[in-house]
C-alpha positions in Angstrom: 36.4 -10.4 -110.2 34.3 -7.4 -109.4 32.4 -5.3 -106.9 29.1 -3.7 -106.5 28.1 -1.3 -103.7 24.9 -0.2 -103.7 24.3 3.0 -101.1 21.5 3.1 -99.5 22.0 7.2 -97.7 19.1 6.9 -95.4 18.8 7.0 -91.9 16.2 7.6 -89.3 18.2 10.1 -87.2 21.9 11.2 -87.3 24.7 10.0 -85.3 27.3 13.0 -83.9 30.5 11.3 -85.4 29.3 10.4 -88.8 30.5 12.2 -91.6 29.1 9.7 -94.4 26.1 11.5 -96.8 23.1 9.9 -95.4 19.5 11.7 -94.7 16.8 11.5 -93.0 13.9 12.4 -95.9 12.8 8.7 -95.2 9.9 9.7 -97.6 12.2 9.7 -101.2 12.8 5.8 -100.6 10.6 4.9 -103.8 12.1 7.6 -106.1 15.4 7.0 -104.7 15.1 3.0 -105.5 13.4 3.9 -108.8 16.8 6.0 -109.6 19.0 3.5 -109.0 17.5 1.3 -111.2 17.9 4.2 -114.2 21.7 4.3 -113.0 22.3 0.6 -113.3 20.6 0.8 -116.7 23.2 3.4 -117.5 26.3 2.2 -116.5 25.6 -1.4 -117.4 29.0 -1.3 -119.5 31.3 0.0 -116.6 32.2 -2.9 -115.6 33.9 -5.4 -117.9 34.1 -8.4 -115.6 32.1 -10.7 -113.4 30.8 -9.4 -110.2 31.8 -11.5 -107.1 30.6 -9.5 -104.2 27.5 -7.3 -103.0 27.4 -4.9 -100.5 24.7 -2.6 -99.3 25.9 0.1 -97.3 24.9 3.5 -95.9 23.4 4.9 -94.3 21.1 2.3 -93.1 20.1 -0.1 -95.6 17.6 -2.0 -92.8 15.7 1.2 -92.2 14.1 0.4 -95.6 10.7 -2.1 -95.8 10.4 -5.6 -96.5 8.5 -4.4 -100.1 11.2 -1.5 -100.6 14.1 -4.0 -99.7 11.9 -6.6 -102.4 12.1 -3.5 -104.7 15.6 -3.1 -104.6 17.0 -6.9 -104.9 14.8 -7.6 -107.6 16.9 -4.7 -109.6 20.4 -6.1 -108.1 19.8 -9.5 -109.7 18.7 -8.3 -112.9 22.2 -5.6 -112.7 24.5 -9.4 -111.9 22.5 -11.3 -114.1 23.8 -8.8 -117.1 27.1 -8.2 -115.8 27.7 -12.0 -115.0 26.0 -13.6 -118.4 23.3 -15.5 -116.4 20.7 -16.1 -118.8 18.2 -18.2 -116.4 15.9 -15.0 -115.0 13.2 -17.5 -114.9 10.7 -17.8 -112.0 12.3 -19.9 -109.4 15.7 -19.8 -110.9 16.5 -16.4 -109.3 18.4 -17.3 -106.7 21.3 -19.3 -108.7 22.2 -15.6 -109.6 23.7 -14.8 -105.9 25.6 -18.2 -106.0 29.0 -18.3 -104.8 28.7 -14.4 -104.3 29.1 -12.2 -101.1 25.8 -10.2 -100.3 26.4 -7.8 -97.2 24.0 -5.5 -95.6 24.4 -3.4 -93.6 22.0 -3.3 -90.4 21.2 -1.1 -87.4 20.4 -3.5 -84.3 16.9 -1.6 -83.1 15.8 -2.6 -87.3 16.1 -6.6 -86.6 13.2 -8.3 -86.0 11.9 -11.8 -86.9 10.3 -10.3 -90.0 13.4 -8.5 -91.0 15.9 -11.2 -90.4 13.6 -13.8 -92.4 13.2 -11.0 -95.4 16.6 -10.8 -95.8 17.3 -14.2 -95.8 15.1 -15.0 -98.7 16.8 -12.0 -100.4 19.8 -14.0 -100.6 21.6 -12.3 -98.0 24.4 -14.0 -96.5 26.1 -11.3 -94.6 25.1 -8.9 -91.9 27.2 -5.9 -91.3 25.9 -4.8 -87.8 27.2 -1.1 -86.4 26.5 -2.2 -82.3 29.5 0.5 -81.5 29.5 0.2 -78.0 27.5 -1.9 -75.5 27.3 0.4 -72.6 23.4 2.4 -73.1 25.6 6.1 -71.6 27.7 6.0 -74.7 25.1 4.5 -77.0 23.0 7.8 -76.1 25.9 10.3 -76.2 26.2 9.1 -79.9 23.0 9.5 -80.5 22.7 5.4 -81.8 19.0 4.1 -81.7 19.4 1.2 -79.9 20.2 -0.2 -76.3 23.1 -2.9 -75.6 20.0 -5.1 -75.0 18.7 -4.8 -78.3 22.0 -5.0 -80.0 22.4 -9.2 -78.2 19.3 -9.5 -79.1 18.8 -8.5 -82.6 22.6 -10.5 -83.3 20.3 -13.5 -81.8 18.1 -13.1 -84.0 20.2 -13.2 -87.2 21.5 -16.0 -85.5 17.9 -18.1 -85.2 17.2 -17.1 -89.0 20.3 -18.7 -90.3 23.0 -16.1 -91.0 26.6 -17.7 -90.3 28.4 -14.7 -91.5 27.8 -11.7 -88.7 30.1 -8.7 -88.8 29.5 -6.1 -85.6 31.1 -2.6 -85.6 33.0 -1.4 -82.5 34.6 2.3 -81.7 36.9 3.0 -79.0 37.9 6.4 -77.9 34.9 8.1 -76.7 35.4 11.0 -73.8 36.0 9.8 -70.5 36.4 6.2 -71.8 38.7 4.1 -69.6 40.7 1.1 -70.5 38.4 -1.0 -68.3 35.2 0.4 -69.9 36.7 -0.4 -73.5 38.0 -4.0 -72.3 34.1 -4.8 -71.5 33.0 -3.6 -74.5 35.4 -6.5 -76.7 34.6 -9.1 -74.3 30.9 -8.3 -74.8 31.7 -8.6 -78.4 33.3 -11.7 -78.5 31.1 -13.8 -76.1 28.8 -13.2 -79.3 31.1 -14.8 -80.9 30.5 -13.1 -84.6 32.8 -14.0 -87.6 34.0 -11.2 -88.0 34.7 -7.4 -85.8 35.6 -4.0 -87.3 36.7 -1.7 -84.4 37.7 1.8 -85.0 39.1 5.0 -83.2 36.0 7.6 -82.4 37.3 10.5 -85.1 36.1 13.9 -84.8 35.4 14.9 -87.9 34.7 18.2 -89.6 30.7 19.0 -90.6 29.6 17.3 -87.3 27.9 17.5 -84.1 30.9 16.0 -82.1 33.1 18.7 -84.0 31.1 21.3 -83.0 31.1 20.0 -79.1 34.8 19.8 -79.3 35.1 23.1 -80.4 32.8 24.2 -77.8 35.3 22.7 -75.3 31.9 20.5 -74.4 34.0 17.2 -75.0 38.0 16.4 -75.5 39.1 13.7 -77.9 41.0 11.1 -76.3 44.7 11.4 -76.2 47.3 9.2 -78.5 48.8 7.5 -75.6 45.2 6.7 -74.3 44.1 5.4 -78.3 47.3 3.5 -78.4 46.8 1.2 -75.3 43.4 0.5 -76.7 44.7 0.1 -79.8 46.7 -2.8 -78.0 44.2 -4.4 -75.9 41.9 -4.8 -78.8 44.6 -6.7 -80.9 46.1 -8.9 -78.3 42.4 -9.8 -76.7 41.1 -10.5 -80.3 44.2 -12.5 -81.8 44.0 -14.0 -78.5 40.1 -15.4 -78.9 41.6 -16.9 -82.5 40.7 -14.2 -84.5 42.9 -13.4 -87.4 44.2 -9.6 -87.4 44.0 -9.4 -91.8 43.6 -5.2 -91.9 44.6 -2.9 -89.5 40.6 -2.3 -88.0 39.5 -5.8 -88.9 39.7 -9.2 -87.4 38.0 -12.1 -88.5 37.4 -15.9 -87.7 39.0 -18.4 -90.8 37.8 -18.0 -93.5 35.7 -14.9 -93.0 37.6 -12.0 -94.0 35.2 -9.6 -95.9 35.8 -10.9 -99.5 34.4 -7.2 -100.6 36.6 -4.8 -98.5 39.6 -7.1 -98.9 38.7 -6.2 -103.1 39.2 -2.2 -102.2 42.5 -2.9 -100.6 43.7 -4.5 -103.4 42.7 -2.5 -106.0 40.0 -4.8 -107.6 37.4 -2.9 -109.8 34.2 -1.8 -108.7 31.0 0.4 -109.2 29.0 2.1 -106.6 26.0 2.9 -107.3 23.9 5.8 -105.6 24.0 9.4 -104.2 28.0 9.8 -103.0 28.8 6.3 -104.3 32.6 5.7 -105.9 33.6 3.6 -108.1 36.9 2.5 -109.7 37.6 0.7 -113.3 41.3 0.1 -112.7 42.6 3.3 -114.1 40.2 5.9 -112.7 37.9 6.9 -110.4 34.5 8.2 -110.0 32.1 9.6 -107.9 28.1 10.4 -107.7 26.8 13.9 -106.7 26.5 13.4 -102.6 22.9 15.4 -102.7 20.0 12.9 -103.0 17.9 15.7 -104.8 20.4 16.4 -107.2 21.2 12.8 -108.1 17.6 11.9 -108.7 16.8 15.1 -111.1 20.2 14.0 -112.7 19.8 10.7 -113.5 15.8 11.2 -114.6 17.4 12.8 -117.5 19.3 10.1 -118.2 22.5 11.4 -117.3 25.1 10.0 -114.6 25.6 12.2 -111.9 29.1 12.1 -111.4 33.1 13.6 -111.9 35.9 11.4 -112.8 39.5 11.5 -112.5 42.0 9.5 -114.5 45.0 8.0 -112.1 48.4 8.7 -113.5 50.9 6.5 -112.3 52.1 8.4 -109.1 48.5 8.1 -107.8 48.1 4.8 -108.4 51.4 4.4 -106.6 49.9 6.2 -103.5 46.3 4.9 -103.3 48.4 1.1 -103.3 50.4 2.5 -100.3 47.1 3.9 -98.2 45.0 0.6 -99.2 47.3 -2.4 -99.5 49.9 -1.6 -96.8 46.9 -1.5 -94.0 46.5 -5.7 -94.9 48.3 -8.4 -93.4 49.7 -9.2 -96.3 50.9 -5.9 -97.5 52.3 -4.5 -100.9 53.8 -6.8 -103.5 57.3 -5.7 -105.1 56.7 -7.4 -107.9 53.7 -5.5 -108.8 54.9 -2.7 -108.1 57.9 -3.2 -110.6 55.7 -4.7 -113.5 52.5 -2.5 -112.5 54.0 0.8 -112.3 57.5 0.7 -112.9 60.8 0.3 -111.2 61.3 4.0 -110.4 58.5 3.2 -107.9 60.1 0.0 -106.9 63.2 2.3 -106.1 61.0 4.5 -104.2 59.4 2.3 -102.1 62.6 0.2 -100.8 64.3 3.4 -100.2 61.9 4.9 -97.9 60.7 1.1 -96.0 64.9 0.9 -95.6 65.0 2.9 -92.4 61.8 1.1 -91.0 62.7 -2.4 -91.9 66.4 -1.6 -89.7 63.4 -0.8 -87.1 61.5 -3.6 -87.2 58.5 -1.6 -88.0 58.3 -3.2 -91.4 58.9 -6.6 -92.6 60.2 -7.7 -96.0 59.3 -11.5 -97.3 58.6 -13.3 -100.0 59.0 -10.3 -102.0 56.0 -8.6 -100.1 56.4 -5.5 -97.9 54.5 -4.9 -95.1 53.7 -4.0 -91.3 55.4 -5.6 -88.2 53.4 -5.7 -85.1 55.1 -2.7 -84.0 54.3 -1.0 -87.3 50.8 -1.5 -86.9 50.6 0.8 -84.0 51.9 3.6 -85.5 50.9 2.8 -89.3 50.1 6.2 -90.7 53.2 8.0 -89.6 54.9 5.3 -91.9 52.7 4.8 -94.8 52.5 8.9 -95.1 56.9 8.1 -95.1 56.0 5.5 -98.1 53.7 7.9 -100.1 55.5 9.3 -103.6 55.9 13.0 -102.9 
């Protein structure tokens, strides 16, 4: 089993926290879509088994047209018909090429509209990623996010009236001068929706962007630990409590639902990205596309793939294992460490969990190492203890 991600680095305005490549040069969609098509010509041997998920990410996939979205999921199926040895790219037989597969896209709510919903639909879509964030309109603005908490109900209606089962929203806690109250709303909004699945993360303050450069003007202050961590809490008991299933440290779905195509990542399943600043990983290295959309279109209309590689000796495999794997539910595996990488590692590992496990920060079962409630709270501290020095 294999991924594919497809990034789509367009946007029609910037949010302050993101530090993602996207841009707004809304005007190099066709040349951009025209690119990727070249790239997937040229790395049609990367992968050498079958694709099982899709996912379109970005930057804002749904900023793109019905026709330029038409464009680009014409190319897809012809990339998994190769890859997965469909030989039926007959008129009408098209859509047996996304069968038993995982699309995602992602979606802004102020892009969903009848028309929208219904084009993605006959795309073969069967999974919306929608970033919503936060449902009160003060915050919404302070982020700079084009929509309203009106439009973000009703656009997750819509998907709803046009057949999509699978919905995934985006929240983020932590914004200044949030208050536990304020953030409590914000899930219960969420979950009288009643989507599949939530991802909620912290509000970082990262470097390169316009929240960075209010915090360093002292215009904003980022929310304390103590602060993060009883939101932290909240959001977990409040979500396990509606039934939702707690599988990765941000993500909770309904049974059944976990992303299939993030879960890959965490557990080191091969894939290729495709695009400007898309990675990609073939089990024993790593790659990654020139993040300049400029750059990577001159590149690749040369026939050349725009992109470094690194080779993953075993130590880094080791580590990229503790900073995926150990944020699941289900953890590492011993025994893949041991026949994987070695029993040196093995060694390693069980060494540095010993003082946690006496904690009850970690648990060990079935041969399978991983988090405790506790040790979810204060997961990085721990997983930078478990990382091979």
């Amino acid at each position: 089993m294999a991924g594919l991600y497809v990034h789509v680095p367009f946007c029609r305005s910037r949010c302050v926290y993101c530090g993602f490549y996207s841009t707004t040069l809304n005007s190099l969609h066709d040349r951009y879509i025209e690119a990727l098509g070249q790239e997937m010509s040229l790395r049609r041997n990367y992968l050498g088994e079958p694709i099982q998920t899709i996912y379109i990410g970005g930057g804002t996939p749904s900023t793109l047209s019905d026709d330029a979205l038409q464009r680009l999921f014409a190319l897809i199926r012809q990339f998994v018909a190769r890859q997965n040895g469909y030989k039926g790219m007959l008129a009408g037989e098209e859509a047996d090429v996304f069968s038993g597969l995982e699309v995602t896209v992602e979606c802004n709510p102020d892009d969903i509209t009848p028309e929208k919903a219904a084009c993605l639909r006959r795309l073969g879509v069967n999974r919306v990623s929608m970033g919503i964030q936060t449902f009160d309109d003060g915050r919404l603005r302070f982020i700079r996010r084009r929509h309203t908490a009106r439009q973000a109900r009703e656009a997750f209606r819509c998907l709803r009236e046009h057949g999509f089962g699978n919905i995934s929203i985006d929240l983020m806690f932590g914004f200044p001068n949030e208050t536990a109250d304020d953030w409590q709303r914000d899930i219960e909004e969420a979950l009288l929706l009643e989507p599949e699945h939530i991802s909620a993360y912290s509000l970082m303050i990262e470097e390169g962007t316009p929240l960075k450069a209010m915090a360093d003007e002292g215009k904003i202050e980022e929310t304390d630990e103590e602060t993060s961590r009883a939101m932290f809490e909240t959001l977990c008991t409040l979500m396990t409590s509606a039934g939702y299933e707690h599988y990765e440290i941000s993500n909770f779905a309904r049974q059944g639902f976990r992303s299939r195509h993030n879960s890959s990542y965490w557990r080191a399943v091969p894939y290729i990205g495709l695009g400007a600043a898309a990675h990609s990983y073939d089990g024993t290295s790593r790659q990654w596309n020139v993040d300049n959309i400029d750059d990577y279109i001159n590149i690749i209309g040369i026939g050349k793939v725009p992109c470094e590689r690194e080779l993953l000796d075993t130590p880094t495999q080791y580590n990229d294992l503790m900073t995926t794997a150990m944020r699941t539910k289900e953890g590492v595996s011993l025994e893949y460490i041991e026949q994987k990488l070695g029993k040196k590692y093995l060694e390693y590992i069980m060494k540095e969990a010993e003082k946690f496990i006496d904690k009850g920060l970690l648990t060990l079962s079935d041969n399978r190492l991983s988090l405790s409630h506790e040790g979810i709270f204060i997961s990085d501290s721990i997983i930078s203890e478990l990382i091979y020095a």
